[in-house]
N, CA and C atoms of all chains as a GROMACS GRO file, in nm:
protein
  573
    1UNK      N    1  -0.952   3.070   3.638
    1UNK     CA    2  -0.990   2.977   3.743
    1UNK      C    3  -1.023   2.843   3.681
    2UNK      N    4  -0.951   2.696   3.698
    2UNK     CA    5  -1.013   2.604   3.712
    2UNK      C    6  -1.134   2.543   3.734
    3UNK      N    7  -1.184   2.494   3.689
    3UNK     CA    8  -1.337   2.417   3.730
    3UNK      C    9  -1.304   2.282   3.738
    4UNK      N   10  -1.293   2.159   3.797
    4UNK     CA   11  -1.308   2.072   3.792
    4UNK      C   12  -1.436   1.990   3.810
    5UNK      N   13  -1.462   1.900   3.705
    5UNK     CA   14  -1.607   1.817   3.722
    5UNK      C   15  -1.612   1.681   3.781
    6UNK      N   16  -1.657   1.709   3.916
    6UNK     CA   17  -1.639   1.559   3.975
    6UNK      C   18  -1.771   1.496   3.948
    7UNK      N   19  -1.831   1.516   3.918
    7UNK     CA   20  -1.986   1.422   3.854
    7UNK      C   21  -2.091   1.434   3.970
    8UNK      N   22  -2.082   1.532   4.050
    8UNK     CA   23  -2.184   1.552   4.115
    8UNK      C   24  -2.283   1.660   4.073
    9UNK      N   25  -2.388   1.661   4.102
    9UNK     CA   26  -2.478   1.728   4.089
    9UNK      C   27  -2.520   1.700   3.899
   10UNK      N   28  -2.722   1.767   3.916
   10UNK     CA   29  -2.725   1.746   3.779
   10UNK      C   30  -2.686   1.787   3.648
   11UNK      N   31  -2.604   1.915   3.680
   11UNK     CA   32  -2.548   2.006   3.589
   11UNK      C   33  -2.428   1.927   3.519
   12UNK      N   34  -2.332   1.856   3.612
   12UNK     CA   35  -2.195   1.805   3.626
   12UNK      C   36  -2.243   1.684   3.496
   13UNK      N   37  -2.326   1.570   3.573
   13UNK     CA   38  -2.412   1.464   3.528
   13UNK      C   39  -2.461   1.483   3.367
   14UNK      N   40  -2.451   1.619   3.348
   14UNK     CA   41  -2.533   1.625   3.196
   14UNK      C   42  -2.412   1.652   3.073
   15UNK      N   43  -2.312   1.711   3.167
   15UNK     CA   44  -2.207   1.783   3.122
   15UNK      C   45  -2.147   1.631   3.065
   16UNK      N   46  -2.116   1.536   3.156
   16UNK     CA   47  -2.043   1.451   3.112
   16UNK      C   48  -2.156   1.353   3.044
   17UNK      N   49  -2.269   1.354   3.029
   17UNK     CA   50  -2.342   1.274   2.925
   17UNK      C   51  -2.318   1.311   2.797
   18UNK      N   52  -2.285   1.417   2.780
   18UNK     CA   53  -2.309   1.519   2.668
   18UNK      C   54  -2.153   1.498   2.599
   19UNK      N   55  -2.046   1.461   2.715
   19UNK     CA   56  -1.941   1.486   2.666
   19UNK      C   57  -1.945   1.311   2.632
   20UNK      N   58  -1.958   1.266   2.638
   20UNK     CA   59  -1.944   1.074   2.623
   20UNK      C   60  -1.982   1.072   2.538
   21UNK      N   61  -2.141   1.108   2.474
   21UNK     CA   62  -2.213   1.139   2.358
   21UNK      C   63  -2.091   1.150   2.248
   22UNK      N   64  -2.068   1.316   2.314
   22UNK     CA   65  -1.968   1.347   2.184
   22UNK      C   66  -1.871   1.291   2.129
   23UNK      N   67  -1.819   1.203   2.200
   23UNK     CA   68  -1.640   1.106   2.211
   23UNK      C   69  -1.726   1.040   2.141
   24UNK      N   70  -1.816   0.979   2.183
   24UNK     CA   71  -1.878   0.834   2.069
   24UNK      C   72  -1.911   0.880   1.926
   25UNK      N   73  -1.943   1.004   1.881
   25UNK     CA   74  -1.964   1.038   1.794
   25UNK      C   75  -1.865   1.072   1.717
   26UNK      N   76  -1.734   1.138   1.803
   26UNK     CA   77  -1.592   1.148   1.753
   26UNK      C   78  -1.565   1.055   1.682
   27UNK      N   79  -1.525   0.949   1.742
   27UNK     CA   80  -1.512   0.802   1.734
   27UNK      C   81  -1.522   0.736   1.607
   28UNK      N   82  -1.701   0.758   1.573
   28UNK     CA   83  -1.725   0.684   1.463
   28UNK      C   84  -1.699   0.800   1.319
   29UNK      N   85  -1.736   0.927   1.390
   29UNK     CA   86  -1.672   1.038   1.273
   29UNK      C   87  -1.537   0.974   1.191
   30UNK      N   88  -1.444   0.958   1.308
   30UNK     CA   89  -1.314   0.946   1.253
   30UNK      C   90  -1.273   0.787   1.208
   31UNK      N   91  -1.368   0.746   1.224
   31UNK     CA   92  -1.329   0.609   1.184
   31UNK      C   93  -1.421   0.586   1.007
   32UNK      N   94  -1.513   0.719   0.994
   32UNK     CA   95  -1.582   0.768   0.878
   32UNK      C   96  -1.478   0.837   0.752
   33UNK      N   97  -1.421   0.937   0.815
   33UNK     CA   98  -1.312   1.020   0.771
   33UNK      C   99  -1.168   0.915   0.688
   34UNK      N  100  -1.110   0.869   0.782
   34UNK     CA  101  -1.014   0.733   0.723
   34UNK      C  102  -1.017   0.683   0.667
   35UNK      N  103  -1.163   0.588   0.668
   35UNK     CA  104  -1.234   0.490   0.553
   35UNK      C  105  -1.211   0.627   0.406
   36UNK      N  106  -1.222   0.737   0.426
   36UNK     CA  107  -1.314   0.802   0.301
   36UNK      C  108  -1.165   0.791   0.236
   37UNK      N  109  -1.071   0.903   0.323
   37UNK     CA  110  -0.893   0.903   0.284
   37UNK      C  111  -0.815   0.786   0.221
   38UNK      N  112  -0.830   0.687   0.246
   38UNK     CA  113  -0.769   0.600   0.194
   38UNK      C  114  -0.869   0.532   0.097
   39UNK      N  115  -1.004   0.538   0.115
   39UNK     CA  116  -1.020   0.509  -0.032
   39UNK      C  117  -0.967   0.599  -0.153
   40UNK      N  118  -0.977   0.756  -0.107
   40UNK     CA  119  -0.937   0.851  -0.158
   40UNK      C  120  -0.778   0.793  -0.219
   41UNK      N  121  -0.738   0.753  -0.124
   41UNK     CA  122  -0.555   0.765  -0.211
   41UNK      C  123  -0.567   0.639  -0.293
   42UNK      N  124  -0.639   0.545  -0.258
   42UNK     CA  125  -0.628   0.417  -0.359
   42UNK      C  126  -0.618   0.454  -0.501
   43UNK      N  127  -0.740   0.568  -0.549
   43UNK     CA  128  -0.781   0.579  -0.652
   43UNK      C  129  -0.714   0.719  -0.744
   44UNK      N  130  -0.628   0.757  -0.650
   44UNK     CA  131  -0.567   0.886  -0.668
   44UNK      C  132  -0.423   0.872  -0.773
   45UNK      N  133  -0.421   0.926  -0.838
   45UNK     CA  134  -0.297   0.941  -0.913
   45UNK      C  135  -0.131   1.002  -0.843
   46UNK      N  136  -0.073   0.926  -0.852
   46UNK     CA  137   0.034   1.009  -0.793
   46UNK      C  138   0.138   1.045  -0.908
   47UNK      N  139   0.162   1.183  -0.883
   47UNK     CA  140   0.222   1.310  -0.943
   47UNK      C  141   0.332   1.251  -0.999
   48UNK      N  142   0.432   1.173  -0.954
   48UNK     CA  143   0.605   1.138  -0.969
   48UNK      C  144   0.529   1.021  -1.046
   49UNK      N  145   0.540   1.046  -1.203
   49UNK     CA  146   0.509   0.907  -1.276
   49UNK      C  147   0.635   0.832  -1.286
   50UNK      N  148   0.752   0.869  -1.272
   50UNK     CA  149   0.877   0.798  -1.285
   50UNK      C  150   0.938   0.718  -1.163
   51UNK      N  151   0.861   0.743  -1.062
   51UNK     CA  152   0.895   0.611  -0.940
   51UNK      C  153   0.743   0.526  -0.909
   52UNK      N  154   0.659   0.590  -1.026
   52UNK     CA  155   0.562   0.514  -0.985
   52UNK      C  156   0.574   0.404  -1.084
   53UNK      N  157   0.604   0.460  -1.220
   53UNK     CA  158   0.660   0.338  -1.334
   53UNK      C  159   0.725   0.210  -1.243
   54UNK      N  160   0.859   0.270  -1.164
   54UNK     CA  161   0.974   0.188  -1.125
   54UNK      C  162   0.917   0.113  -1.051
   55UNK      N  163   0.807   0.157  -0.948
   55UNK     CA  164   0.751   0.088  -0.836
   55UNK      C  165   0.634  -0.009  -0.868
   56UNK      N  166   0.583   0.016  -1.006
   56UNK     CA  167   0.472  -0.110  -1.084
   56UNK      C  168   0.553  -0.214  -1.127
   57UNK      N  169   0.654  -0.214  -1.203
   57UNK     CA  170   0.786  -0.251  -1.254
   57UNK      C  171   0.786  -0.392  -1.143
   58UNK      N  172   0.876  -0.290  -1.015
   58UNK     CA  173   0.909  -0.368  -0.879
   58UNK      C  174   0.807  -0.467  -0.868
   59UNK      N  175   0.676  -0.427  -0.838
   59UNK     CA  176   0.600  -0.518  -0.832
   59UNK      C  177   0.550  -0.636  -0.908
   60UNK      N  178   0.609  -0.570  -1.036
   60UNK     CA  179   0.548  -0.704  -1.107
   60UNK      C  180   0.628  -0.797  -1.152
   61UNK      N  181   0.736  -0.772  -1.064
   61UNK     CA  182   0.861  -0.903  -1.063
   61UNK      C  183   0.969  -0.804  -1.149
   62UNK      N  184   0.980  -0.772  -1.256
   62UNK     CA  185   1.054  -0.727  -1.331
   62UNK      C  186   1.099  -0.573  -1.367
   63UNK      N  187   1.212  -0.587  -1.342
   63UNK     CA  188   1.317  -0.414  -1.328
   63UNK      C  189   1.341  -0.401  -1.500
   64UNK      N  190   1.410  -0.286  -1.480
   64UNK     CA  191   1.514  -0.264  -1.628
   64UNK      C  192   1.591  -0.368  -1.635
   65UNK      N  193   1.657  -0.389  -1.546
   65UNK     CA  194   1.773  -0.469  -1.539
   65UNK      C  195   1.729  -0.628  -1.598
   66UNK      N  196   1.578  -0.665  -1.594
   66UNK     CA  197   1.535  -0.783  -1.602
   66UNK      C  198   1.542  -0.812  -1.746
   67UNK      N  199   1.487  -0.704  -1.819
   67UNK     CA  200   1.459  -0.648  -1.918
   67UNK      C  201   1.586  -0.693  -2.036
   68UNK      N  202   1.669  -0.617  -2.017
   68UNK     CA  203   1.785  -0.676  -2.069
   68UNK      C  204   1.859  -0.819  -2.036
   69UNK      N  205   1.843  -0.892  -1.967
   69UNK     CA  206   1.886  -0.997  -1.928
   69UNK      C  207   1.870  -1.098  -1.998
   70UNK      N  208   1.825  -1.102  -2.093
   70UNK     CA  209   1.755  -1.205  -2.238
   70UNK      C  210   1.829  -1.175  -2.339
   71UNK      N  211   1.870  -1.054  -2.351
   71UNK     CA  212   1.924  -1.034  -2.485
   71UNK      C  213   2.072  -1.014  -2.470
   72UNK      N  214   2.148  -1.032  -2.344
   72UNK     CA  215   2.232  -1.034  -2.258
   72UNK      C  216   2.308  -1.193  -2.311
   73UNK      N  217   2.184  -1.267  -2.229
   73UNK     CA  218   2.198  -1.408  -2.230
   73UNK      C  219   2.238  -1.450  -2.358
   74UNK      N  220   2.133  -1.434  -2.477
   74UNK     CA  221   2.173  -1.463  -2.629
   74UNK      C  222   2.337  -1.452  -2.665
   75UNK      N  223   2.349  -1.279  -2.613
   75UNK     CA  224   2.493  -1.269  -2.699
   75UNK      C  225   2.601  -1.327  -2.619
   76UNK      N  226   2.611  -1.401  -2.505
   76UNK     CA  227   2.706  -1.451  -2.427
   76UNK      C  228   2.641  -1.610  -2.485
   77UNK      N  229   2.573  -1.686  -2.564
   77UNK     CA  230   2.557  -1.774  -2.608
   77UNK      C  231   2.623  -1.797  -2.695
   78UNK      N  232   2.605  -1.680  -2.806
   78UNK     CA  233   2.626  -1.701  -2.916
   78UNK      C  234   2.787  -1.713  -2.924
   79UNK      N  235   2.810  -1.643  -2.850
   79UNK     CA  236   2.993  -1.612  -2.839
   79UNK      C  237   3.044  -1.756  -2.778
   80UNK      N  238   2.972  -1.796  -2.728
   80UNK     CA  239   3.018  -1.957  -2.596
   80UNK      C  240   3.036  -2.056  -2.748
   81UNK      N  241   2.923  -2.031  -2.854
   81UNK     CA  242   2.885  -2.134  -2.941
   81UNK      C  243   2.966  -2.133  -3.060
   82UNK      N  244   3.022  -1.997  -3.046
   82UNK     CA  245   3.157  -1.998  -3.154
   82UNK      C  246   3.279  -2.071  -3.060
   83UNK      N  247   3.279  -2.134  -2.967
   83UNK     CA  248   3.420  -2.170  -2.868
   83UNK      C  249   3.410  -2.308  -2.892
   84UNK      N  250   3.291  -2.389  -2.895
   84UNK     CA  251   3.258  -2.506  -2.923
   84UNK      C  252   3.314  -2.586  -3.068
   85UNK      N  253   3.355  -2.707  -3.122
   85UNK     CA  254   3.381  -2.746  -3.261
   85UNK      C  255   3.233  -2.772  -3.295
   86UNK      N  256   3.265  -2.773  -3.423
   86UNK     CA  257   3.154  -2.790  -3.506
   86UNK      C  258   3.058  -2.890  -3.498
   87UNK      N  259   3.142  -3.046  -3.480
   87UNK     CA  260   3.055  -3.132  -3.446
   87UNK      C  261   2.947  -3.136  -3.301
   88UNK      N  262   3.025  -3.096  -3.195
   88UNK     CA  263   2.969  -3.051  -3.096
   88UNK      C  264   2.853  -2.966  -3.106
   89UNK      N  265   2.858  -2.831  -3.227
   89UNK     CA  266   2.742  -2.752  -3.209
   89UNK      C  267   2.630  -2.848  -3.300
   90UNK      N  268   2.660  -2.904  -3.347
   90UNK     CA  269   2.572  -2.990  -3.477
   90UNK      C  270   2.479  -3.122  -3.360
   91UNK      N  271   2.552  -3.114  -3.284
   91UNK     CA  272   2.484  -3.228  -3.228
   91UNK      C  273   2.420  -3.189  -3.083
   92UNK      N  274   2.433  -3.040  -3.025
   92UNK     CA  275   2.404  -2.929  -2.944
   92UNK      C  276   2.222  -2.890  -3.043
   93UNK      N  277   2.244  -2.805  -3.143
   93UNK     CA  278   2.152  -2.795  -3.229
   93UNK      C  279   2.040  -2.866  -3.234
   94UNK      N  280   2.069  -3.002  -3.310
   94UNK     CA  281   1.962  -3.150  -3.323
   94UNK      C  282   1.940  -3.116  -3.190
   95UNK      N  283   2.008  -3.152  -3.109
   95UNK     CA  284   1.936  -3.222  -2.953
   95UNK      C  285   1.864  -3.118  -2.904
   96UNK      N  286   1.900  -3.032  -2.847
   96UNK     CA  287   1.821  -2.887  -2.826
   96UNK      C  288   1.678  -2.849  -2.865
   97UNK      N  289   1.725  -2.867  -3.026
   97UNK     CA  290   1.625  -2.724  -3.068
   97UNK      C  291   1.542  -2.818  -3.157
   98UNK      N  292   1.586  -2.940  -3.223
   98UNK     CA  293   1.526  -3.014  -3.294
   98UNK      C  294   1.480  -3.145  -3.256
   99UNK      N  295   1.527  -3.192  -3.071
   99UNK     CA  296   1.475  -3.243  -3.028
   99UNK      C  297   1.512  -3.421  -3.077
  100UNK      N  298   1.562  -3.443  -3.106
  100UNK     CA  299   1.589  -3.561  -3.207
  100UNK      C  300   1.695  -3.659  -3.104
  101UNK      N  301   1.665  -3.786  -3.110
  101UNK     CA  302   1.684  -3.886  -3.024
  101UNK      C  303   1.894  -3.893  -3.031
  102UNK      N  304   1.914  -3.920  -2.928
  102UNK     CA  305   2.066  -3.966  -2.944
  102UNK      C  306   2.087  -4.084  -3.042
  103UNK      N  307   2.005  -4.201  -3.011
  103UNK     CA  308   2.012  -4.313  -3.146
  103UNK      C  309   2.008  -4.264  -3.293
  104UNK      N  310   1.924  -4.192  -3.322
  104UNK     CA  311   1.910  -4.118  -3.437
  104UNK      C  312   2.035  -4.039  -3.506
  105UNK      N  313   2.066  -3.968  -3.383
  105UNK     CA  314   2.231  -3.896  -3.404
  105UNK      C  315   2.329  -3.989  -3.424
  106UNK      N  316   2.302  -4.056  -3.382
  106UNK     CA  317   2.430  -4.214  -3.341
  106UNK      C  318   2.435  -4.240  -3.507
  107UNK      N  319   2.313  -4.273  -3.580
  107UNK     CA  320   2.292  -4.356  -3.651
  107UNK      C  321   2.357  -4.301  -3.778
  108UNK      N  322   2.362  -4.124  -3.762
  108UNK     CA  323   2.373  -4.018  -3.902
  108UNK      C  324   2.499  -4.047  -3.898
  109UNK      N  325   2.567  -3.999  -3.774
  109UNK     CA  326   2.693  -3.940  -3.773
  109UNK      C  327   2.800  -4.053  -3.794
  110UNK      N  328   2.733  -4.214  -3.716
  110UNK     CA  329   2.839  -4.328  -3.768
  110UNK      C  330   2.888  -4.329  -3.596
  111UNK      N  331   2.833  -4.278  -3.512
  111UNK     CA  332   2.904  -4.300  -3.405
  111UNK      C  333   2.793  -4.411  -3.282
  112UNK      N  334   2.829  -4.420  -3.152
  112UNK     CA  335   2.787  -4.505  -3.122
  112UNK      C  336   2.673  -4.418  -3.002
  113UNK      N  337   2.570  -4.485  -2.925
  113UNK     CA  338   2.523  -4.406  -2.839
  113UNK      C  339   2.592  -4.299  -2.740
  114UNK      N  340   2.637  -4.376  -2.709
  114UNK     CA  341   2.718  -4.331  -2.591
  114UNK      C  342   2.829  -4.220  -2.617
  115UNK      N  343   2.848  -4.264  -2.745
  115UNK     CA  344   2.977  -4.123  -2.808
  115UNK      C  345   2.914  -4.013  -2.849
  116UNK      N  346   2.773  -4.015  -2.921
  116UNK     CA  347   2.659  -3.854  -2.898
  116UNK      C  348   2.627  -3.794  -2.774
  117UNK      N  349   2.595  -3.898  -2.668
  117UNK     CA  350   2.549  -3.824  -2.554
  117UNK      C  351   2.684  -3.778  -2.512
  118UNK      N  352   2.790  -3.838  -2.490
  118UNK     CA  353   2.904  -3.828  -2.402
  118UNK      C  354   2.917  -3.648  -2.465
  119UNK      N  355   2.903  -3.618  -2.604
  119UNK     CA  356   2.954  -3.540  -2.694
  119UNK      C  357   2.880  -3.408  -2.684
  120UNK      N  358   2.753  -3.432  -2.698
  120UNK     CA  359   2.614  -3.341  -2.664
  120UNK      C  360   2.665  -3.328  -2.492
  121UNK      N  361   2.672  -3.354  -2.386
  121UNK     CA  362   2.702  -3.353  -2.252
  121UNK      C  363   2.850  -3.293  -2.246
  122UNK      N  364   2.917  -3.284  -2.315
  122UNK     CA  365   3.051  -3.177  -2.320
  122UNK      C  366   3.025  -3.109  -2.410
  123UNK      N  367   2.936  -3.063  -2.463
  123UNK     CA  368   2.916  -2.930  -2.503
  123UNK      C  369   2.808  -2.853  -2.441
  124UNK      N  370   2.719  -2.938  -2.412
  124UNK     CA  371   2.639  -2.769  -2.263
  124UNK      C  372   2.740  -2.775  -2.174
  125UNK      N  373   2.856  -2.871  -2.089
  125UNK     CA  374   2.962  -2.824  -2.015
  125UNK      C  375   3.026  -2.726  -2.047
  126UNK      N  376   3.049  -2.692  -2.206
  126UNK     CA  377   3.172  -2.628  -2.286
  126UNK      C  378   3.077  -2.463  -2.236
  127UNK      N  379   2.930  -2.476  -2.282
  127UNK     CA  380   2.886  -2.368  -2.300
  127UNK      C  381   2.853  -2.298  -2.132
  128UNK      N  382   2.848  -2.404  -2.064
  128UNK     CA  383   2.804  -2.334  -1.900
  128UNK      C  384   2.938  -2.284  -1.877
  129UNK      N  385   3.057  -2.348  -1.890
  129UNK     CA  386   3.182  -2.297  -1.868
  129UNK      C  387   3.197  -2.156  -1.970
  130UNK      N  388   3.179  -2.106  -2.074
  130UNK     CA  389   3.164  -1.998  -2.131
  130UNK      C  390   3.096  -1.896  -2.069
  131UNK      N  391   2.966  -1.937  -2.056
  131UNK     CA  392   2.900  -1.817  -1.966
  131UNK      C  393   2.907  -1.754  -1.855
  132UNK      N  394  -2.300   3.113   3.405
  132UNK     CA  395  -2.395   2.949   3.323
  132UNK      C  396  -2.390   2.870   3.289
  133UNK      N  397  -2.436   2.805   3.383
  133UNK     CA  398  -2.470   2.615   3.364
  133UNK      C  399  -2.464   2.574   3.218
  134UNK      N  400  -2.382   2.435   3.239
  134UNK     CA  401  -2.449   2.360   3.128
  134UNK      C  402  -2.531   2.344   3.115
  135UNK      N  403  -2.626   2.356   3.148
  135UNK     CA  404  -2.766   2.285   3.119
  135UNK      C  405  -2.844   2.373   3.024
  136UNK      N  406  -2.823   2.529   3.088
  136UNK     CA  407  -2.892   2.627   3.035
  136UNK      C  408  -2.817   2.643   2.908
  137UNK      N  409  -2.676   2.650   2.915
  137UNK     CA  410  -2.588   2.664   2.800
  137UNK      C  411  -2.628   2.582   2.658
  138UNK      N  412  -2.671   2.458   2.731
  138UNK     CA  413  -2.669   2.378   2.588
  138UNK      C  414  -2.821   2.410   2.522
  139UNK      N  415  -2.912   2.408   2.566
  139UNK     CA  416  -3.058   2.391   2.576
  139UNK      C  417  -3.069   2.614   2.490
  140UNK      N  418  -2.985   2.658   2.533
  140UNK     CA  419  -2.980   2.807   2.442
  140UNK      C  420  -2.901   2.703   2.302
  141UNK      N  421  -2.759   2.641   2.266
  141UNK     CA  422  -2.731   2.629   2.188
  141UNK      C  423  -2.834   2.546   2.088
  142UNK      N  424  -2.878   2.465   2.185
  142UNK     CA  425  -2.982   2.388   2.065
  142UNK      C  426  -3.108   2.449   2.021
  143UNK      N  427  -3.104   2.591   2.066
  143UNK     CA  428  -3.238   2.681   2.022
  143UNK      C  429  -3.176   2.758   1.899
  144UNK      N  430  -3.055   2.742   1.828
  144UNK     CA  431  -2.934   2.819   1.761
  144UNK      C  432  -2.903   2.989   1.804
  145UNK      N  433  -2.862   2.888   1.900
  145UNK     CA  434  -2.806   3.080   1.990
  145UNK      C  435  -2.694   3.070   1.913
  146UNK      N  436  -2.639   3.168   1.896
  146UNK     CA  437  -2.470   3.141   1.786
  146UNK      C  438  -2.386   3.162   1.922
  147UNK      N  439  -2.383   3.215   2.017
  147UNK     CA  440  -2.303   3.260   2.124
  147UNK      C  441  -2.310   3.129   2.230
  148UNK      N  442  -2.424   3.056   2.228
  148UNK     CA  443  -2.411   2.948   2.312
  148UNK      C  444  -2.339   2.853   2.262
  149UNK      N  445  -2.362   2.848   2.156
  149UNK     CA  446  -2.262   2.718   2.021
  149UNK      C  447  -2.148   2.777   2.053
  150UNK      N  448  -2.096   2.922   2.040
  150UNK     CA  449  -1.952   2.958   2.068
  150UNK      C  450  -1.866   2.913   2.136
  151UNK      N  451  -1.980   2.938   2.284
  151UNK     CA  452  -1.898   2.886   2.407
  151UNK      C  453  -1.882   2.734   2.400
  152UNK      N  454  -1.981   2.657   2.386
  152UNK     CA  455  -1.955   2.509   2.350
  152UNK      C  456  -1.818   2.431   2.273
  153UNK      N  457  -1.873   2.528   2.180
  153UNK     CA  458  -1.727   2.508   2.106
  153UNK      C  459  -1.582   2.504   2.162
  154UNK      N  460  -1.597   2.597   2.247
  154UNK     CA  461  -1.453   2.652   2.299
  154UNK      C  462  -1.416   2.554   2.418
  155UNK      N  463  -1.553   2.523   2.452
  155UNK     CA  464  -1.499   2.459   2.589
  155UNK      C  465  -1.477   2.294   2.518
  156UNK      N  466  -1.500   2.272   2.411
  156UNK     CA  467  -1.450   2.094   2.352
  156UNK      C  468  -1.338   2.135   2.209
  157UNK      N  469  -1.326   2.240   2.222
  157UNK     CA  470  -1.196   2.263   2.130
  157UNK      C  471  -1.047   2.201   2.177
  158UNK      N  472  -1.015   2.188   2.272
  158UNK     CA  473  -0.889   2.158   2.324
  158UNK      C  474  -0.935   1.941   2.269
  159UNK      N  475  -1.046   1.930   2.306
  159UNK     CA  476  -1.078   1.791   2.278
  159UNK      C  477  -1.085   1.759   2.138
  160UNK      N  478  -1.125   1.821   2.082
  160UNK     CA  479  -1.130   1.816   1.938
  160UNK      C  480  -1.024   1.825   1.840
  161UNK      N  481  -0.920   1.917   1.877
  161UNK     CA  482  -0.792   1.931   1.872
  161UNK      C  483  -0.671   1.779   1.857
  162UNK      N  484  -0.721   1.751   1.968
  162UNK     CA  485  -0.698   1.611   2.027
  162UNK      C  486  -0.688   1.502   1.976
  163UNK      N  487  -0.842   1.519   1.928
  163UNK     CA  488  -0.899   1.389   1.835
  163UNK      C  489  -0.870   1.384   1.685
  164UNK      N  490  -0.804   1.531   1.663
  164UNK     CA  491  -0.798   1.544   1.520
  164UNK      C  492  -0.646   1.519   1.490
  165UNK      N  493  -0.570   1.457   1.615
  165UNK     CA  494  -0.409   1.443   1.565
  165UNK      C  495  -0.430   1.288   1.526
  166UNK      N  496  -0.382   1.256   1.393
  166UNK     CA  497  -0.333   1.132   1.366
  166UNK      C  498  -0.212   1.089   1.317
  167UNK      N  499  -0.151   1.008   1.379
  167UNK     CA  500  -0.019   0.928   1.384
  167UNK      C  501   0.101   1.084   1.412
  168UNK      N  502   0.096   1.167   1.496
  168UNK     CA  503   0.099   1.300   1.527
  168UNK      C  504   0.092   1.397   1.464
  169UNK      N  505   0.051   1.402   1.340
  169UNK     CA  506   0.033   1.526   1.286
  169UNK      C  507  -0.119   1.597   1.256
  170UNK      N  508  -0.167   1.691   1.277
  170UNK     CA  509  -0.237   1.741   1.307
  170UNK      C  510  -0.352   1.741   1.142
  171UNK      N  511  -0.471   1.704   1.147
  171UNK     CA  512  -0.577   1.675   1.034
  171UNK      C  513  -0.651   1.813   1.006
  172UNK      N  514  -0.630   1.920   0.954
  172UNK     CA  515  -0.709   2.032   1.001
  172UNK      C  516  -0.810   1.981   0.900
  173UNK      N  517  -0.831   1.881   0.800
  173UNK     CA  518  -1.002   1.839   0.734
  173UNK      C  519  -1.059   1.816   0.838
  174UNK      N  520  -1.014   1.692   0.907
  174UNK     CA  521  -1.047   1.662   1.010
  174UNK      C  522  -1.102   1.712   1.156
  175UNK      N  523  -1.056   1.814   1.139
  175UNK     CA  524  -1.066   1.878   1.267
  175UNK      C  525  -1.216   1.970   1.224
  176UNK      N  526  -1.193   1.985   1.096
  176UNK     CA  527  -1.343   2.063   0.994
  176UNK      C  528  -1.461   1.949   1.088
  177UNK      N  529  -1.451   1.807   1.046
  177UNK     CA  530  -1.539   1.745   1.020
  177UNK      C  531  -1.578   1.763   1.205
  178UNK      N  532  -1.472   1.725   1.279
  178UNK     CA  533  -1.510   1.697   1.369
  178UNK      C  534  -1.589   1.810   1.494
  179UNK      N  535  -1.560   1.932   1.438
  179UNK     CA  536  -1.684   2.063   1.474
  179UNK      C  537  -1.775   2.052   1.416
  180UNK      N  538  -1.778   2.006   1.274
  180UNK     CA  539  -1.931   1.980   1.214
  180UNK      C  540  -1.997   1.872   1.344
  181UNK      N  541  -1.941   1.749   1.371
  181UNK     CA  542  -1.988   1.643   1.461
  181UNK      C  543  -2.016   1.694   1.576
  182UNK      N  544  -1.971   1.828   1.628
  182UNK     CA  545  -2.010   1.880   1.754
  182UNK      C  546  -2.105   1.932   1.751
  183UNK      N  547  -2.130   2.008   1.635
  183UNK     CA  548  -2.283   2.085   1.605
  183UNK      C  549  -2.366   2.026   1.600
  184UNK      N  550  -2.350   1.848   1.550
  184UNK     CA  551  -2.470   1.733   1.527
  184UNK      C  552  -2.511   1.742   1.658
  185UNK      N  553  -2.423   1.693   1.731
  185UNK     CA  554  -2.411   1.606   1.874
  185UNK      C  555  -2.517   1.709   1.912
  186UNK      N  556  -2.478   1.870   1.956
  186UNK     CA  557  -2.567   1.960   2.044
  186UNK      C  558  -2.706   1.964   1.926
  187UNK      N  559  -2.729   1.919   1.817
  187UNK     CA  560  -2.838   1.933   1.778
  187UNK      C  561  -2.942   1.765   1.823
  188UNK      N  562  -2.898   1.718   1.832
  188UNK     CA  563  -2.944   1.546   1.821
  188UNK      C  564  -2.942   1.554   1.990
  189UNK      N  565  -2.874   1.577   2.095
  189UNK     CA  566  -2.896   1.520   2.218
  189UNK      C  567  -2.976   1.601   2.280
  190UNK      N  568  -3.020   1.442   2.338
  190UNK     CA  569  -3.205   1.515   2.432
  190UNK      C  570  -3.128   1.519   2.602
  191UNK      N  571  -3.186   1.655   2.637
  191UNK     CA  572  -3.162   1.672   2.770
  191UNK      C  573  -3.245   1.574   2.832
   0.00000   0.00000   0.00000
């Protein structure tokens, strides 16, 4: 048999105080419980260390794939820098890595400004076209 | 028997009045213990513990 509680009488009246009570207490229970769970998983280790590696990895900008991409780069340099003439890498070199003024180059080599830069400027062309 | 009498035995620790209590907010509790639909049975622990508070803590 059904009972339905229409809120009359004081029996009905206590029934549903009692039950409101309880929902409110549900309520904050479970909003107690959640808080605890997910602090719980924050601090929790997860089992699969090999997608958790991949997935720290992911996050911190850099894959495998990133990884190698440097030493990648080098040997597709080095190969570009054997395609180049000599004077070109000599004056690639200075400017680059030793930093040294085009006048300066001008001045060693016997050539004029404009014929180092022009020269240094077709050889990072030579080398972007290599890579 | 009334709620009234029902609860007022459970909060004296009748184990049989708590029973029935139980049974009659089990389908609610049930309820409250599904999250994102799957069913919490910790949860559902905690939340009969919270029923036992409730009938111990509320004043008729």
């Amino acid at each position: 048999m059904r009972y339905r509680n229409n809120g009359q009488g004081e029996d009905n009246i206590l029934q549903n105080q009692f039950t409101t009570y309880l929902v409110t207490a549900i309520r904050w229970q479970k909003i107690a419980y959640l808080k605890k769970r997910t602090k719980l998983g924050t601090h929790e280790l997860p089992t699969d260390f090999d997608s958790a590696f991949a997935q720290m990895l992911e996050t911190q900008g850099t894959s495998a794939a990133s990884v190698e991409q440097p030493v990648l780069d080098s040997l597709m340099l080095a190969q570009a820098l054997g395609q180049i003439s000599d004077r070109e890498r000599y004056i690639f070199f200075a400017r680059a890595l030793e930093k040294r003024s085009f006048d300066d180059l001008a001045a060693e080599l016997g050539m004029g400004y404009k014929g180092v830069a022009a020269a240094y400027y077709r050889a990072v062309q030579k080398l972007k076209k290599e890579m | 028997m009334n709620f009234k009498e029902l609860l007022s035995r459970a909060k004296d620790d009748d184990l049989q009045a708590k029973e029935a209590l139980l049974k009659r907010y089990k389908s609610l509790l049930l309820k409250e213990a599904i999250i994102d639909g799957v069913f919490d049975e910790d949860l559902y622990q905690e939340l009969c513990v919270t029923l036992l508070d409730c009938i111990r803590k509320f004043r008729i």
